[in-house]
C-alpha positions in Angstrom: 95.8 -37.8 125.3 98.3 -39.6 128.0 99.7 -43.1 126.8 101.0 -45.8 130.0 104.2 -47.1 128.2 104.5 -50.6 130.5 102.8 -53.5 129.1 100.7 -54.9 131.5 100.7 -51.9 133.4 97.1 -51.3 133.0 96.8 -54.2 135.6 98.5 -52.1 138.1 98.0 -48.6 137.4 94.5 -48.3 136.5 92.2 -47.4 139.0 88.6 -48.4 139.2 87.8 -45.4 141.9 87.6 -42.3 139.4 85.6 -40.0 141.2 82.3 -39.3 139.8 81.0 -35.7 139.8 76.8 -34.9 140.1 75.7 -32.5 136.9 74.4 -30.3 139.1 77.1 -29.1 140.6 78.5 -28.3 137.4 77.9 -24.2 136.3 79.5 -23.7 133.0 80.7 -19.9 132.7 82.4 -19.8 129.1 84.0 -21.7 126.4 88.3 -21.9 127.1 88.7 -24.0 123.4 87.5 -26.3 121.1 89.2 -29.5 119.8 88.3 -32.5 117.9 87.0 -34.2 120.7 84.7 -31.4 122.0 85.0 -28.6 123.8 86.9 -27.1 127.0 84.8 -24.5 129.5 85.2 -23.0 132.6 83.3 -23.9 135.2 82.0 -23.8 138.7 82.1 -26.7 140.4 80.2 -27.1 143.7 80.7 -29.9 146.7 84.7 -30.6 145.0 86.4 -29.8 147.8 85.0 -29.9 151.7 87.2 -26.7 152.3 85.9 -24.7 149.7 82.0 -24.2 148.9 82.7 -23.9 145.0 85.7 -23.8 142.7 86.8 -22.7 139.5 87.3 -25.6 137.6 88.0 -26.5 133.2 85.6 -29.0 132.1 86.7 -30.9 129.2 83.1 -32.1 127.2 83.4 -35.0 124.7 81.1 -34.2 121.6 81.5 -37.6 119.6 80.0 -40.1 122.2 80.3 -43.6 119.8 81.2 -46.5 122.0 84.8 -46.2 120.9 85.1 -42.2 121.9 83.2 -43.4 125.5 85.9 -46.7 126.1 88.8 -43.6 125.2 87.1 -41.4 127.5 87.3 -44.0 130.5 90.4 -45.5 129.9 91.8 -41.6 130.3 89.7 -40.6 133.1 91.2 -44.0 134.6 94.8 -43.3 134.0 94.4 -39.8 134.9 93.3 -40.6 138.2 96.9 -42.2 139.3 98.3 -39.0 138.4 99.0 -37.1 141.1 101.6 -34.4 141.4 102.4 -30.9 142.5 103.5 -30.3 138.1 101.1 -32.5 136.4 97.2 -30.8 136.2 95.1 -31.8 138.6 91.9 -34.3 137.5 89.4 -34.2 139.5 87.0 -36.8 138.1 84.2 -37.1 135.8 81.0 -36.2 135.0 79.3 -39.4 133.6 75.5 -39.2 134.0 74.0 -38.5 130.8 75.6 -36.8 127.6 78.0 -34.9 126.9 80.5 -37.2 129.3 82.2 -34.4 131.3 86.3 -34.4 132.8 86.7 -32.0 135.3 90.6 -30.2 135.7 91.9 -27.6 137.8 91.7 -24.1 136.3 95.0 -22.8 135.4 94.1 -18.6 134.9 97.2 -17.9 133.1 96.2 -20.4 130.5 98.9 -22.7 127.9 102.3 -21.9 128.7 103.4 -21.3 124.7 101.1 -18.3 124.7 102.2 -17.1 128.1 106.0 -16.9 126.7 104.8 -15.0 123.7 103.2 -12.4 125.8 106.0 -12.3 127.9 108.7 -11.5 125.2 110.3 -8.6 124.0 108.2 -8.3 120.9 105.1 -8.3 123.1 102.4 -6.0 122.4 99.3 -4.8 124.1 96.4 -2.4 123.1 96.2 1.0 125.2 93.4 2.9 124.0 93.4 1.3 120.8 97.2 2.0 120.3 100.0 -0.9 120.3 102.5 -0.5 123.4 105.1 -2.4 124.2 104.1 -5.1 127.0 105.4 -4.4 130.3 107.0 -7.9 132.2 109.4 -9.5 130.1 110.7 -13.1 131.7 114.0 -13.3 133.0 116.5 -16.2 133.0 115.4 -16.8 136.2 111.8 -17.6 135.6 112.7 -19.3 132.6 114.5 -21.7 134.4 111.7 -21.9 137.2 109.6 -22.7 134.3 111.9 -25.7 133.2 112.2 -27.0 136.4 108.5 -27.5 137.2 108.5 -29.4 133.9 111.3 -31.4 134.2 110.2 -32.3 137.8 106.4 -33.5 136.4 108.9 -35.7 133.6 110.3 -37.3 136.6 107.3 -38.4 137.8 105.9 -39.4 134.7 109.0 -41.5 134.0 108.6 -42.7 137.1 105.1 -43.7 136.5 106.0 -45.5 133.3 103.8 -43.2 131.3 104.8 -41.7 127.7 103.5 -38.2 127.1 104.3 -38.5 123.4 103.0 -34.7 122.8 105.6 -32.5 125.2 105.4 -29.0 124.1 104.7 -25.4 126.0 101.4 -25.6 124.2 100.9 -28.6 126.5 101.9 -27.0 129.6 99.5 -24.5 132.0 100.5 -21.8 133.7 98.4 -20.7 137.4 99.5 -17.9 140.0 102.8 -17.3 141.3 104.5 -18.8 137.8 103.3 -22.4 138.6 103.6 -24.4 136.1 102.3 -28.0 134.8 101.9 -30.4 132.1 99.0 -31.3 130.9 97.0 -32.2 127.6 93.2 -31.1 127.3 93.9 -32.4 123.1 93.0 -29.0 121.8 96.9 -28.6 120.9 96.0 -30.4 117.7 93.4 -27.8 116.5 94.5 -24.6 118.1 97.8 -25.2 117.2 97.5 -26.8 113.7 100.6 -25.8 112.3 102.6 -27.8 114.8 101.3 -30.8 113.8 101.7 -32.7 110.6 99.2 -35.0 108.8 100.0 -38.8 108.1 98.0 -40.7 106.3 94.1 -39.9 107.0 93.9 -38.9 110.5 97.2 -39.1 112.5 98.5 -35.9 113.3 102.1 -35.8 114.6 104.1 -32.9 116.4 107.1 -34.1 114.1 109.0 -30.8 115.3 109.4 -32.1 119.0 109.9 -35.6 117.9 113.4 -37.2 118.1 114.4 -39.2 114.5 113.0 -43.1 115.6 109.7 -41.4 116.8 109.4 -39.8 113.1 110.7 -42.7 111.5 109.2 -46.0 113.4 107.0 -43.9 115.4 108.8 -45.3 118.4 107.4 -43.1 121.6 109.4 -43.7 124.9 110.7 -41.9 128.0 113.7 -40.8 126.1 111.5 -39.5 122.7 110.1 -37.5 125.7 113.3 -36.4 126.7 114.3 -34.9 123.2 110.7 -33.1 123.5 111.6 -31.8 126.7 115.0 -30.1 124.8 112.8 -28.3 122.2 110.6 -27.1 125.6 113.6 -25.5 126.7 114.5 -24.1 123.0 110.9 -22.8 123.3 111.1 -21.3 126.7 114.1 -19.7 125.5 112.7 -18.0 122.4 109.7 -16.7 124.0 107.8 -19.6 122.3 108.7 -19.4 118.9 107.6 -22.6 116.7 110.6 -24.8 116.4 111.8 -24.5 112.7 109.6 -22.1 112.1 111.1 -21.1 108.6 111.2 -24.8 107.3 108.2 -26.8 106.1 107.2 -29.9 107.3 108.8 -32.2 104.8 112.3 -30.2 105.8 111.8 -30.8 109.1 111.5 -34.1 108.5 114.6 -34.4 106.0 116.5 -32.1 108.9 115.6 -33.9 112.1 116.2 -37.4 110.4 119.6 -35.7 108.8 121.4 -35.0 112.3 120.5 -31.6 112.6 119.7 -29.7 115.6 118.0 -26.0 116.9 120.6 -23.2 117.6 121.2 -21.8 120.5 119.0 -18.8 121.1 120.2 -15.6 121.9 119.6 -15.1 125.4 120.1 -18.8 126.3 123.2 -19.4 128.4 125.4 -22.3 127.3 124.7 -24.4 130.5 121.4 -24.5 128.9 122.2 -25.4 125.5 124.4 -28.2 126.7 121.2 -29.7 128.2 119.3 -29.2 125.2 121.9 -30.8 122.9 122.5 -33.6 125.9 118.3 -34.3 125.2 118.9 -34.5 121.1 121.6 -36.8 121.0 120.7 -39.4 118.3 120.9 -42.6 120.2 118.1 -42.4 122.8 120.4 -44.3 125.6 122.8 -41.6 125.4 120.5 -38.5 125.9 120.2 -37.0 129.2 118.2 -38.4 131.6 115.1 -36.4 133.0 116.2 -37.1 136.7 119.7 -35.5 135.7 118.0 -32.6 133.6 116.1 -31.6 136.5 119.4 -31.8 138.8 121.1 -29.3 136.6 118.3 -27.2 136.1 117.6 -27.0 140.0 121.3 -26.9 140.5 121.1 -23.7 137.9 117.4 -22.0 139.7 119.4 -21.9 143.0 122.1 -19.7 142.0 119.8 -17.4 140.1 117.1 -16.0 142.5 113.7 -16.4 141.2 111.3 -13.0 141.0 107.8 -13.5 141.0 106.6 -10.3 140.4 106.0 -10.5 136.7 102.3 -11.4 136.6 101.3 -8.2 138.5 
């Protein structure tokens, strides 16, 4: 789900010109997830585009249609609509004639970036004739600073926007052709991923291990809580998307984020790139990095390593 962080914004940024989509020229091919809200397919999509005849397309169905699911629903679609950018997933518009109440995204064929990185890491396996070999294609610093780039530069925008992600993480990120990268939330995170999230109370479920101390403790969520998220992207990016923590429970976590402590450097992370992470987890949220200066350095960093492409075959 995508929060706008700028009260009164909603005047401004909301537009009333979501496009609608016709049924019809909707061909579901298979299920892509399933998440509390519904379900996630992809698609065909017909008459999207007047250069293309039909495109692959994920639809994102909503299963629950009460008047409160259908007001969420909108108020998305609407918000979605102002975001355009070359690193945030492209929304296409909505299929609103009739149940279920369609969204309509660009396909990403690589699919969430945490599973990407896990099948790009040195413990990587594949099946060859029904025996395990080791995965061919493991990512480079190169394209795992191309990876934090594309992110950092869709934070940008987002700050710029005024909008709060409040759920950062590589599960939350796509992956297309040619390493492209961008954020984007289709909400199945919470269920595909349950073990990143933590229950509070009856229903809310919080990603407390990419969340800064005030977001855990007065559930604060600003630019900057998005900032320290964006430091455990790059831990993640750097460990081939291991969890964060991933030997503590949640209640440590907790007592460790809240404590002071911070994730160690991984092993193949250079220091310039620790120093960013540990410049996004300072405690005071006005002294952590800003995103516009984290995607400097990180550009600044992509440019003297040459990027090779050649790693999705």
């Amino acid at each position: 789900m995508w929060y706008c962080n700028s009260k009164g914004a909603d005047d401004v940024l909301i537009a009333r010109d979501v496009q609608h989509i016709k049924r019809r020229d909707i061909v579901l091919k298979r299920e892509l997830g399933e998440g509390a809200f519904g379900k996630v397919f992809l698609a065909e999509c017909y008459n999207l585009s007047p250069t293309n005849d039909k495109m692959l397309v994920a639809v994102k169905a909503l299963k629950d249609p009460t008047l409160a699911a259908r007001k969420d629903f909108q108020r998305e679609a609407e918000l979605l609509t102002n975001l355009q950018h070359e690193h945030i997933v492209k929304f296409y518009g909505v299929c609103g004639d009739g149940d279920p109440l369609i969204m309509v995204f660009e396909y990403m064929k690589h699919g969430d970036l945490n599973k990407f990185l896990r099948a790009h890491g040195p413990d990587a396996m594949i099946l060859v004739d029904g025996q395990p070999r080791q995965a061919k294609g493991e990512l480079g610093l190169s394209q795992m600073l191309h990876i934090a780039s594309q992110i950092a530069s869709g934070m940008v925008y987002l700050a710029s926007q005024h909008f709060v992600h409040r759920d950062l993480a590589t599960r939350n990120c796509l992956v297309g052709a040619n390493l492209l990268v961008k954020i984007g939330d289709f909400g199945m995170s919470r269920d595909v991923y349950s073990t990143d999230y933590y229950r509070v109370g009856g229903h809310t479920m919080l990603p407390i291990r990419w969340m800064p101390p005030e977001s855990i403790m007065y559930r604060k969520f600003t630019t900057e809580s998005d900032v320290w998220s964006f430091g455990v992207i790059l831990w993640e990016i750097f460990t081939y998307g291991k969890q964060p923590w991933f030997q503590l429970s949640n209640t440590e976590v907790i007592e460790c984020i809240t404590q002071g402590r911070v994730l160690e450097r991984p092993r193949v992370c250079p220091k310039e790139v620790y120093d960013i992470m540990l410049g996004c987890w300072q405690r005071e949220p006005q002294q952590r990095l800003n995103i516009k200066e984290i995607y400097k350095i990180l550009h600044a960093l992509g440019k003297a390593t040459p990027i090779y492409l050649d790693i999705l075959g």
